[in-house]
C-alpha positions in Angstrom: -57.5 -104.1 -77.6 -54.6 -106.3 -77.3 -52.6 -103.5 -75.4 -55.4 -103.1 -72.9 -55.5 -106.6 -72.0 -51.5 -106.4 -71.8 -52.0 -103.0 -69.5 -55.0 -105.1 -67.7 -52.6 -108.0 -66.6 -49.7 -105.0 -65.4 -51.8 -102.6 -63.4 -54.9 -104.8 -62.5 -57.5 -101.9 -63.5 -58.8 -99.7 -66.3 -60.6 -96.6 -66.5 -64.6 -97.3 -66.9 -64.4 -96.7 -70.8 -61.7 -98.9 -71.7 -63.3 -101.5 -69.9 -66.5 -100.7 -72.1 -64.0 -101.2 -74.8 -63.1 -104.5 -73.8 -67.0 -105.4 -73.0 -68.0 -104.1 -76.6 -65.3 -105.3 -78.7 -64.2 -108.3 -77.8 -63.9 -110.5 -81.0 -63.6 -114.6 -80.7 -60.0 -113.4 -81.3 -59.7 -111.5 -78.8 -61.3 -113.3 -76.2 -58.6 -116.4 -77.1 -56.3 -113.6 -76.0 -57.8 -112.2 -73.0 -58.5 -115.8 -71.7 -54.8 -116.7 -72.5 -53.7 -113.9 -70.6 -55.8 -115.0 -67.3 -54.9 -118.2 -67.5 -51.1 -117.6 -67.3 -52.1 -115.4 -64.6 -53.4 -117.9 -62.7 -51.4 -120.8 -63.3 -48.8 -118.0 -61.9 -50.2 -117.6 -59.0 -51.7 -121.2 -58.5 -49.7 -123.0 -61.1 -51.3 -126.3 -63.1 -53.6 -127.2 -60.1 -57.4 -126.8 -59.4 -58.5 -126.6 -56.3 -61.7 -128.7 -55.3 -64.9 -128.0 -52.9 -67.1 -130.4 -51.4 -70.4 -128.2 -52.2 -73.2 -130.0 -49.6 -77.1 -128.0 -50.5 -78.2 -128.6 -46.7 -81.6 -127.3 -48.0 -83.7 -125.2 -50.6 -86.2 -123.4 -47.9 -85.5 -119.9 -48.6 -88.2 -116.5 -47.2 -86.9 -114.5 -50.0 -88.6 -114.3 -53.6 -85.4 -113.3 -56.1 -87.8 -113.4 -59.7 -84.4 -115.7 -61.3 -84.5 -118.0 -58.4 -86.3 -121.9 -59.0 -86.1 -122.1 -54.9 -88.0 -118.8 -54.3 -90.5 -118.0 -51.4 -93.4 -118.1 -54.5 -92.4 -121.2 -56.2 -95.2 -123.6 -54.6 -94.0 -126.5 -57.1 -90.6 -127.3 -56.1 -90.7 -130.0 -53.3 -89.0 -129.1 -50.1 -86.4 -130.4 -48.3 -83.6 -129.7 -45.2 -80.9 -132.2 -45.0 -80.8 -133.1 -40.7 -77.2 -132.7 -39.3 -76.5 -136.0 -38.7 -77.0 -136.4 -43.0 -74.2 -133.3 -43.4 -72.1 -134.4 -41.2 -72.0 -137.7 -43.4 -71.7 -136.3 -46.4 -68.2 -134.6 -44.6 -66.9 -137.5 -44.0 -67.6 -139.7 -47.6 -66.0 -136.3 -48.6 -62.9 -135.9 -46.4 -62.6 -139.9 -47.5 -62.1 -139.0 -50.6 -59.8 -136.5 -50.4 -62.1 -133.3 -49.8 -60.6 -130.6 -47.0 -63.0 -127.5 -47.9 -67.0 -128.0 -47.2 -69.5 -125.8 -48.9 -72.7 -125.5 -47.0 -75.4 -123.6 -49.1 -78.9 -123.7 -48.6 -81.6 -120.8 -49.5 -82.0 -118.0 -47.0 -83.8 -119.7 -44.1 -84.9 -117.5 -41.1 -82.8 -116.1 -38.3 -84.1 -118.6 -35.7 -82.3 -121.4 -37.9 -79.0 -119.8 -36.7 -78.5 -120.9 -33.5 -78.8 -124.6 -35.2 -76.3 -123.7 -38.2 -74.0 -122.4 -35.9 -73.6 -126.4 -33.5 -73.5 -127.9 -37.1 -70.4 -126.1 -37.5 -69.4 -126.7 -34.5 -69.7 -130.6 -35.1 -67.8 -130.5 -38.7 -64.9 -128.0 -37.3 -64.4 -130.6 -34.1 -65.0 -133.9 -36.7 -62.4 -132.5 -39.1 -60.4 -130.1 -37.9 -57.9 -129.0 -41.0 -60.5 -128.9 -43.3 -62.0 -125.5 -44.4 -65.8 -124.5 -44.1 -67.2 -121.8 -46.0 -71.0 -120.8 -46.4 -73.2 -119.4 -48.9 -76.5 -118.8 -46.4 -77.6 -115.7 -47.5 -77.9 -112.2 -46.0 -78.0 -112.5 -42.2 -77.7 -110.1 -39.0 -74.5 -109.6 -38.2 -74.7 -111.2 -34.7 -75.2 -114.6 -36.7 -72.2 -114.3 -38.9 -70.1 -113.7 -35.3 -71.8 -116.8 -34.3 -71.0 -118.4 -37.6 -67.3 -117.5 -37.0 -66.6 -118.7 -33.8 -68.3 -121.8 -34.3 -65.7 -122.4 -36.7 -66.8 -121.4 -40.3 -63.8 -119.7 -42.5 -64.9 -118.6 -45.9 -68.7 -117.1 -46.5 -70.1 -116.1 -50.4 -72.7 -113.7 -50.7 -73.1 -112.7 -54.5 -74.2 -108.9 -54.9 -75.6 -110.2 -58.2 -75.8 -106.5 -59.9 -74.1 -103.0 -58.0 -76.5 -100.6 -59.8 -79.7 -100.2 -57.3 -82.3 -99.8 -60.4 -81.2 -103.5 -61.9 -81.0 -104.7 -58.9 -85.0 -103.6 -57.9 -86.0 -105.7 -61.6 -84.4 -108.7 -60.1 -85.8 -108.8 -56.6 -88.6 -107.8 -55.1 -89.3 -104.7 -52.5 -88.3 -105.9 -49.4 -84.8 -107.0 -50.2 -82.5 -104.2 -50.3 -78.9 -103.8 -52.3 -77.7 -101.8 -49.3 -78.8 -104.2 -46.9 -76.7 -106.8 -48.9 -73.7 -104.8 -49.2 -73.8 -103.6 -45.6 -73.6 -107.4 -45.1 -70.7 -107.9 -47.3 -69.4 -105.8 -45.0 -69.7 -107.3 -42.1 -68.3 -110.6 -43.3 -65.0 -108.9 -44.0 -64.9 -106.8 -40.5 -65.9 -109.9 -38.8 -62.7 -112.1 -40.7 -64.4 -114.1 -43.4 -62.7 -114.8 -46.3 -65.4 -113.4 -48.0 -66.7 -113.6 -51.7 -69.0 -112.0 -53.6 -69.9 -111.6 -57.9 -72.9 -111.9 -60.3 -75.3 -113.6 -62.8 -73.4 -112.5 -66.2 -76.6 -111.7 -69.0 -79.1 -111.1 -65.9 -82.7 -109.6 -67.4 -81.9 -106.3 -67.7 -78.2 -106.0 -67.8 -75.9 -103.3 -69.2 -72.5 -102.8 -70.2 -72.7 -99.8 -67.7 -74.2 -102.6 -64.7 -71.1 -105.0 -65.6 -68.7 -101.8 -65.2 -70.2 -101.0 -62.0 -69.9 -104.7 -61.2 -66.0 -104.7 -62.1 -65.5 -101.2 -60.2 -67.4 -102.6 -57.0 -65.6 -105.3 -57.4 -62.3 -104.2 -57.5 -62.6 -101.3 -54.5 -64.3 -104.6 -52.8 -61.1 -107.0 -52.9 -62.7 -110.2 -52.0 -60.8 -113.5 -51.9 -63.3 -115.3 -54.0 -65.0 -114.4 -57.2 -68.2 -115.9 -57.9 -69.2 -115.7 -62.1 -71.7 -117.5 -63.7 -74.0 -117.0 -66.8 -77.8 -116.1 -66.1 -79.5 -119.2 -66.3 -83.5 -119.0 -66.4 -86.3 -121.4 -64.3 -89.0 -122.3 -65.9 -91.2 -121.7 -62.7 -89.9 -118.2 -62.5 -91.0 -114.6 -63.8 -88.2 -114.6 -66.3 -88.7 -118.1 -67.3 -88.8 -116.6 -71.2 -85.4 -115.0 -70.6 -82.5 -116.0 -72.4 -79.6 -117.4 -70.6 -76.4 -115.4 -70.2 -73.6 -115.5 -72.7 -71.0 -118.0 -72.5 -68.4 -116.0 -74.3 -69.7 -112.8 -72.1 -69.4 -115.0 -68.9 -65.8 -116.1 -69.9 -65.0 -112.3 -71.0 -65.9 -111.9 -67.5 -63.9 -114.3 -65.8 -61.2 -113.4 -67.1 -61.0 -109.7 -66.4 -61.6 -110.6 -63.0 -58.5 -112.7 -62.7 -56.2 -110.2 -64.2 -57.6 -107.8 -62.1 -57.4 -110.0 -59.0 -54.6 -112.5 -59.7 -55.0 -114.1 -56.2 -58.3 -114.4 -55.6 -60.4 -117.8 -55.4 -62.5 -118.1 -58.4 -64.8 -121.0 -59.7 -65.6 -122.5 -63.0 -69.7 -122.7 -61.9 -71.9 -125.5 -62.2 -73.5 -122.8 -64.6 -71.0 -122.9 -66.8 -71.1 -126.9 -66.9 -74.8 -126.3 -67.6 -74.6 -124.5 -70.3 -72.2 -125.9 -71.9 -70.6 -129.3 -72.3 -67.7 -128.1 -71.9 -68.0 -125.1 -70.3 -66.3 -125.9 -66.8 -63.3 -126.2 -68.5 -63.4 -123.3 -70.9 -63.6 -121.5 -67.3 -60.5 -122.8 -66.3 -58.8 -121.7 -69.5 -60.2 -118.6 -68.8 -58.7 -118.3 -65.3 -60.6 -120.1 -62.7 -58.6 -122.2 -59.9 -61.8 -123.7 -58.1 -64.4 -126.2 -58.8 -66.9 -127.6 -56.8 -68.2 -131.1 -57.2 -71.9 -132.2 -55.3 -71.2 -133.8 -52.2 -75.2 -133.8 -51.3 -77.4 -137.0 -51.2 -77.9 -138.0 -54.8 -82.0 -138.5 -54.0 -81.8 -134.7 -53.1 -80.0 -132.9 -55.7 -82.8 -132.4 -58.5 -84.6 -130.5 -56.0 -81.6 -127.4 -55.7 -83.0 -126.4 -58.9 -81.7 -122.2 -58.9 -81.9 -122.5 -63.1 -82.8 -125.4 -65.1 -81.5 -128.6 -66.2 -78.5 -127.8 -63.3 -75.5 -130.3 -63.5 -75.2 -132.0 -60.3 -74.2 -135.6 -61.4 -71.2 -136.9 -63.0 -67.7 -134.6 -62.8 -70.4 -132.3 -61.5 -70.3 -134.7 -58.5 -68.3 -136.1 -56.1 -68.4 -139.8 -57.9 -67.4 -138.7 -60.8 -63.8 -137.3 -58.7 -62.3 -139.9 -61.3 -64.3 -138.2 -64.6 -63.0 -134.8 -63.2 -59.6 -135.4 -63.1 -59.0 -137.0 -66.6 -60.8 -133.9 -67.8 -58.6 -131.3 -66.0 -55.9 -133.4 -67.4 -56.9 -133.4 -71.0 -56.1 -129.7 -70.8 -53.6 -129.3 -68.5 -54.7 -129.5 -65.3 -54.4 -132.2 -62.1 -56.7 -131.5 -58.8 -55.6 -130.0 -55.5 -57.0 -131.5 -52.6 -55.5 -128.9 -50.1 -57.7 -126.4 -48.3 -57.1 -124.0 -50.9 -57.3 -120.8 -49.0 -56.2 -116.9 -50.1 -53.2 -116.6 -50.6 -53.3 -113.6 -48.4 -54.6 -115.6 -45.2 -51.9 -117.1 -43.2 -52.8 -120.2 -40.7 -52.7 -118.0 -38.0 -56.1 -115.9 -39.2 -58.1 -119.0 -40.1 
């Protein structure tokens, strides 16, 4: 195990059954390992600093009906709401005021004749603040809109694939949403110039050791700049309301393989993580995460994002609690970076 994790961290890849080894083996030993191993990875590439998002949830409308999701198209009990631009726009600048130069807009999957609107609100934030980095998290979408979404001024865009093997991916959605259709869309994102990011729900109903290697192997022919990992977390106003939540350990496991296989990429420690666990934010930074994305959305709104229950969104989960955060990154290490935080790979030029 232990020279897997070294060969892991040299050549960035296994073959499919060692990384079942990994995935089936891993003692609490050996995850200290693996973990240490990504970390030094990262602080490598990134050294001791974390970089920060200012994550706004413009809305939780969404026309799709994922069975995991608390905002799905079924759900008639969660109360609906879409934050107006003028309100986003706001929440940019109490964020760029407080040190915040990357914007996260994600809302649920609204239809395509919202795009034309999404793409003059980023039109407004990219003239209002123009070093500051805008990624989204919208949802499949034609192509056309993802152009319009780019030249508007948008630089980053996170769909998660959520599971690579097409029967999984059929118990976690319903018919008429299609795995191709969401990678042909990852696609896109990259042809167009995202920086684009993708990943999963670790302990999903239904998951395999054989769905995470797919996960890992689409993952690593996929090269995205970010990395998106976070436990399985149910709703209780969802079909899998019973299901257990994703493993921590499992999630971390995760985590970290990513970031040896991908020592550059952009990868957070989820607001699932800090749900399930008191302190599992920063167990994902000792694992190898370099991203973490405080609230910036209107306190009176935030209980109503509810993907998975009992979701953090208030203090170091927020953007008040900037001060809680950072004596927490430094009790293990750690200071914030309030830089744009883009790839590595992406020069100023390309953004």
């Amino acid at each position: 195990m232990i020279e897997l994790i070294k060969r892991l961290r040299r050549e960035h890849t296994l073959a499919p059954d060692e990384f079942r080894t990994l995935l089936t083996g891993c003692t609490p030993k050996m995850l200290e390992d693996i973990c240490g191993e990504a970390r030094e990875v990262a602080q490598e590439s990134f050294g001791n600093r974390i970089y920060i998002r200012g994550l706004i949830e413009i809305g939780n409308g969404c026309r799709n009906d994922c069975y995991y999701c608390g905002i799905r198209r079924s759900n008639r009990l969660v109360k609906r709401y879409r934050l107006d631009n003028d309100t986003v726009l706001e929440c940019c600048r109490k964020g760029y005021a407080l040190g915040f130069r990357t914007f996260v807009l994600q809302g649920g999957e609204e239809s395509e004749a919202a795009d034309e609107a999404m793409a003059e609100l980023i039109k407004r934030i990219r003239e209002e603040f123009a070093d500051a980095a805008i990624t989204l998290s919208l949802g499949e979408k034609p192509a056309e809109s993802y152009e319009r979404f780019f030249r508007a001024g948008a630089n980053r865009y996170l769909l998660r694939h959520e599971t690579h093997n097409p029967e999984h991916y059929r118990t976690l959605h319903p018919q008429s949403m299609s795995l191709v259709h969401r990678l042909r869309c990852l696609d896109d994102l990259k042809r167009i110039g995202f920086q684009t990011g993708t990943g999963i729900m670790v302990g999903s109903p239904g998951q395999t050791v054989n769905h995470l290697i797919e996960d890992i192997l689409f993952i690593e022919k996929f090269r995205p700049e970010m990395i998106g990992i976070g436990p399985f977390i149910p709703h209780c106003d969802t079909p899998f309301a019973a299901s257990p939540p994703g493993s921590l350990e499992q999630t971390l496991l995760m985590l970290s393989i990513f970031r040896l296989m991908h020592p550059h990429a952009l990868i957070p420690s989820t607001t699932a993580l800090a749900t399930l666990s008191p302190k599992g934010r920063e167990r994902g930074i000792l694992a190898g995460a370099n991203v973490v994305m405080p609230n910036l959305s209107p306190a009176e709104e935030r209980s109503k994002y509810a993907l998975y229950n009992n979701k953090a969104s208030m203090g170091a989960e927020s953007a008040e609690g900037l001060r809680q955060l950072n004596r927490q990154l430094k009790s293990i290490g750690y200071e914030v970076d309030y830089g744009r935080g883009d790839h590595p790979s992406r020069t100023k030029r390309t953004l």
